[in-house]
N, C-alpha and C positions, 0 to 999 in steps of 0.2 A: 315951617317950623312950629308957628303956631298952633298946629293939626297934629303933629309928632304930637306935642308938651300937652292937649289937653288928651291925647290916650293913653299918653303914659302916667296920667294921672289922675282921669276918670274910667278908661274902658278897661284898663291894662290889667288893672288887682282885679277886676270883677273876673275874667277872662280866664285868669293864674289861678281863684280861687273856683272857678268849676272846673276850670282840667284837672287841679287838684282832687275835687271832689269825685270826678269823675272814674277818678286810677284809683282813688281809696274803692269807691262803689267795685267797679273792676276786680280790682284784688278779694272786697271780703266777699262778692257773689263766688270766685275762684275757689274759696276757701269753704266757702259753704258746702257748695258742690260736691269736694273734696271731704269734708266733714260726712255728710251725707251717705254717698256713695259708699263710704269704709263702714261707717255703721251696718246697713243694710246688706251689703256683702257678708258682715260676720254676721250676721241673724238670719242669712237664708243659707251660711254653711253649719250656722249648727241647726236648721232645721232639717236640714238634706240629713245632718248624722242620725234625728231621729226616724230619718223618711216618715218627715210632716207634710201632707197637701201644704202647709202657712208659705212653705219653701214657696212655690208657685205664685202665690199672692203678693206674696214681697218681691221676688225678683222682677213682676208686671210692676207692683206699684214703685218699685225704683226708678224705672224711666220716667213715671210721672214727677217724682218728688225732683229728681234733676230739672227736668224740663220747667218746671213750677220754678226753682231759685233759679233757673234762668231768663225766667221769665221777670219774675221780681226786680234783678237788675236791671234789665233793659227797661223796663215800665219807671223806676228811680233814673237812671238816667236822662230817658227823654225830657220826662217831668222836667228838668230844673235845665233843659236846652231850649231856650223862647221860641230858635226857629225849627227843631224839629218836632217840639212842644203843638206848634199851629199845623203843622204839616199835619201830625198826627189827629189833629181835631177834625181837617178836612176831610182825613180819609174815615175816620167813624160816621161823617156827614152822609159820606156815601158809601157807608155799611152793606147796605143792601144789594148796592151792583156787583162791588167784593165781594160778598160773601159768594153770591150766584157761581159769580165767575171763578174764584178759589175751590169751590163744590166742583164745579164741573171739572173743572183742571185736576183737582184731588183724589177722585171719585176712588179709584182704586188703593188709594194709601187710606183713605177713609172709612173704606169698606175692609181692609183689613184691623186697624184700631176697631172697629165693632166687632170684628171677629174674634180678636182677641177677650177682650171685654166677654163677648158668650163664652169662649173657651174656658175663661177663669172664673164665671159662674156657675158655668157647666157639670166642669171638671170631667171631659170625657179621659181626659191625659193629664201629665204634673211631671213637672221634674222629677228626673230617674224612671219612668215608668219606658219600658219596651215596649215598642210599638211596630207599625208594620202597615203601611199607607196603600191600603190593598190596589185604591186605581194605578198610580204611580209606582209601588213596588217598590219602596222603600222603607229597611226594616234600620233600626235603630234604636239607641238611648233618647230621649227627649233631656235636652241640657240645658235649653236655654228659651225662655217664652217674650219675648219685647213686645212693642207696641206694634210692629209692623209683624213680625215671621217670628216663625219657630225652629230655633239650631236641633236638629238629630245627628246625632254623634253615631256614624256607622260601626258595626265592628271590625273593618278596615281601618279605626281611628280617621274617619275625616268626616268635615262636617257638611250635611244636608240643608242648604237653610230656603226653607218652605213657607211662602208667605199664609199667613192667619186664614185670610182668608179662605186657602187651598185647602190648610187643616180642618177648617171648621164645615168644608163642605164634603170633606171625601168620609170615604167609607174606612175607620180605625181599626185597626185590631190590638189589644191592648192586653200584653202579656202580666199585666199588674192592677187590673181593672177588680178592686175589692177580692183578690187574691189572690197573690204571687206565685202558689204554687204552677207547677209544668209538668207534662205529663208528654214524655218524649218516645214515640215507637221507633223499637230495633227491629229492624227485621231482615232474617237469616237464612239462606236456601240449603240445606242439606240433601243430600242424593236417595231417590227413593231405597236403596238399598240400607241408606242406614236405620240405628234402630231410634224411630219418632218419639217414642215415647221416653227413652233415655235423653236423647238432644234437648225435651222438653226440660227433665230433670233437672240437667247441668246447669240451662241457659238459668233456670228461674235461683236455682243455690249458686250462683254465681251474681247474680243480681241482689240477691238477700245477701251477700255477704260487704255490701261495699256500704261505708258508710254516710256515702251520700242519699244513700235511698231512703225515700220516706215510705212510710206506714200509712196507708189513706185511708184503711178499713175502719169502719164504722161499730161500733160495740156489737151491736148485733151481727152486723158480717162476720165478726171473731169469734163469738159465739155458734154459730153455725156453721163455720168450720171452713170457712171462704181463703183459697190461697193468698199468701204474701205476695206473690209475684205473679201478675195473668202470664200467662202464656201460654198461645194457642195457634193452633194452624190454620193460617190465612188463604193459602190459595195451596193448589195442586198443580204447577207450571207445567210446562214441557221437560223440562229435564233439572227440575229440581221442587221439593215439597218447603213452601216459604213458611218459616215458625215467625211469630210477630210477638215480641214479649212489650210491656208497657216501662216503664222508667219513669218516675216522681220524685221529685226534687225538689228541692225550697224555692230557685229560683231558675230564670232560662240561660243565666252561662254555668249554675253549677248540672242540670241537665245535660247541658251540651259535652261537659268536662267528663259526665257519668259516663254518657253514653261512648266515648272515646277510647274510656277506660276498660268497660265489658266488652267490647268488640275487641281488642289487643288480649284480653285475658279469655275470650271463649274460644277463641280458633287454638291458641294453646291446649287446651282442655279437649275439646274436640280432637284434635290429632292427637291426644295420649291415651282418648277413650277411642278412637278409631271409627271416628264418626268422620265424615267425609262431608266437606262443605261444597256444596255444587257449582263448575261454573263452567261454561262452554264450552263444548267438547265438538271435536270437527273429525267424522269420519269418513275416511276417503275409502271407496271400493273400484279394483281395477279389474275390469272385464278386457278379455283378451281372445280377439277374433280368428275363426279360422281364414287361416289364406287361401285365397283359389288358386 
């Protein structure tokens, strides 16, 4: 009894007042966190709205700044725990075997935090930029850059997620790399019987007519009297002459949307001008033997 009477009225409050302490610490790192994170979220969607590089630097350094207040609590908590307080003293005593051994064990989650780290100095990529991970074969949005990987948002809507590391060593193709615009080839077999030079006509005033096309000509190209729309004949196949016109657009889905759009409205046009679009033709010949 006398062991109950002196805890509960030497060890008890001290006990009551850090678990207390403890669940406040608790809660306001919770809050922090939560403060944080909302902040940062709305400052890399309004820089997404301006398609800012900052987008990229903020959403990298949001893992830090979480990790950081969660760090701070736990480092407040242990502090004011005596016995996890010494624990922790022990293990900074033997810093150096941990660290070894933490390195070795980590290497790979380690080597991608540096990767990242280049990629955001870099800036070979940035949020919203299309890309296209030539080893790997994987074409996407870049949505998302962490500490470990980077989310690619396919155009199937699903996500790729590609550790830093992978990024920072493959070989990128980067449809937004200091200029957005896309320059998408159509190209069209017509029958040598039709007339080449009119198919050229159509395809090119069918293409000037859509208002996704841009104008990429240079003062002096316009002055010298350079067509609006290339198109030119690409190859002489076996059973069709291939036209290849060019298509420029601001960005790679409004390209993609162009080119959808002329191919639906040239074969119209073709069949009212009576141009014949070529496609594989199968002809049988029957020989018929004398009988003996």
């Amino acid at each position: 009894m006398s062991w109950l009477e002196n805890f509960m009225q030497n060890r008890l409050p001290g006990i009551a007042l850090t678990a207390l302490f403890i669940a406040v610490t608790v809660i306001v790192t919770l809050v922090c966190v939560r403060i944080v994170n909302r902040v940062l979220l709305r400052l890399i969607a309004r820089q997404k709205q301006v398609n800012s590089g900052s987008a990229t630097i903020l959403a990298f350094c949001r893992y830090l700044a979480i990790a950081a207040v969660y760090f701070a609590g736990f480092a407040v908590i242990v502090s004011n725990i005596p016995a996890l307080s010494a624990g922790m003293n022990k293990l900074m005593a033997a810093g150096g075997v941990l660290a070894v051994v933490g390195g070795l064990a980590s290497q790979e989650a380690l080597g991608s935090i540096v990767s990242g780290l280049m990629i955001l100095a870099f800036k070979p990529f940035v949020i919203g930029d299309v890309v296209r991970c030539v080893d790997n074969n994987i074409s996407g949005v870049v949505e998302e850059i962490t500490l470990r990987h980077t989310a690619i948002r396919t155009y199937e809507n699903k996500r790729v997620i590609v550790p830093n590391s992978v990024m920072n060593s493959s070989i990128i193709e980067n449809a937004d790399y200091t200029d957005s615009r896309v320059c998408s080839f159509l190209e069209i077999g017509v029958t040598y019987e039709s007339d080449i030079a009119r198919a050229k006509e159509l395809l090119a005033e069918e293409i000037a007519r859509q208002p996704d096309f841009l104008d990429v000509r240079t003062p002096e190209q316009i002055a010298e009297g350079a067509p609006l729309v290339q198109v030119v004949v690409l190859a002489l196949a076996e059973s069709s002459v291939t036209l290849r016109a060019s298509l420029w657009a601001k960005d790679n889905g409004t390209a993609f949307s162009l080119k959808c759009t002329v191919q639906e409205n040239i074969k119209k046009i073709y069949e009212q001008e009576g141009i014949d679009i070529a496609y594989p033709h199968l002809v049988v010949v029957s020989k018929k033997g004398n009988s003996l």
